[in-house]
N, C-alpha and C positions, 0 to 999 in steps of 0.2 A: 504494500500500500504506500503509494509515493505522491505528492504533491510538488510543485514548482511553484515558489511566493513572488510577489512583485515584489522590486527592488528597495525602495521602500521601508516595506518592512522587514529588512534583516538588522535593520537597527531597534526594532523593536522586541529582537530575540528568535527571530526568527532562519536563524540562519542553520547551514547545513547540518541536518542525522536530527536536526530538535524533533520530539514527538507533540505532533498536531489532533485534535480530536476538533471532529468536524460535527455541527448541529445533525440529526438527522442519517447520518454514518455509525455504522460500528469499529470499534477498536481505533487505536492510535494510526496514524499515518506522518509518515517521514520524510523531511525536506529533502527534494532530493535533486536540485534544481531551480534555476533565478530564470523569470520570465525576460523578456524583452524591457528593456529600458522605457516605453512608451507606455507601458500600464502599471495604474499605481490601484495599492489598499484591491490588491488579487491575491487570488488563489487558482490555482489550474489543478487538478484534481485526475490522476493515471488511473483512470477505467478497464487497461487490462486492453483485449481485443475483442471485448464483447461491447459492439459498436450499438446495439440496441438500451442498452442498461445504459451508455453513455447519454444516449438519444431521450431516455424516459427520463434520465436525472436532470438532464437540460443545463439552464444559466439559472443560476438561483444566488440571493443574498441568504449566507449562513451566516451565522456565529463560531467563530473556531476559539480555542483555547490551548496555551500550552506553558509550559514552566520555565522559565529560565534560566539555564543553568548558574550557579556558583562563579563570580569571573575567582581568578587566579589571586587580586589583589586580596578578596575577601578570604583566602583559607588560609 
C-alpha cells in the first residue's frame, strides 16, 4: 500500500517510508513517492492494477493522518 504526497507537505512530516492512514481505507499506507511540483495539499493513492477499484474510488477529499517521527535533535 503506497501513496505519493505533494510536495508540500513533506515539510509537514510527510516525507519518505512515514505511515499514512487514509479516511475510508484500511491499514497504514507508505510514502512512497513526491508528486509533481505543480500540485499542492495531494495525495495520489497506488490502487494496484485493478483499474476498476481505482475507477469506483474516484477523486475524493479525505482526511489522512500520520505520526511524526522523533527528529534526531530530540533523542
Amino acid at each position: 500500500k503506497a501513496i505519493a504526497v505533494s510536495r508540500d507537505l513533506l515539510d509537514s512530516g510527510l516525507t519518505h517510508n512515514t505511515e499514512v492512514w487514509i479516511e475510508g481505507l484500511d491499514g497504514p499506507f507508505c510514502v512512497m513517492d513526491k508528486m509533481n511540483r505543480r500540485w499542492q495539499k495531494r495525495i495520489d493513492i497506488y490502487m494496484g492494477t485493478d483499474r476498476d477499484s481505482a475507477l469506483e474510488w474516484g477523486r475524493k477529499k479525505v482526511e489522512i493522518s500520520w505520526k511524526v517521527p522523533p527528529s534526531e535533535e530530540e533523542q
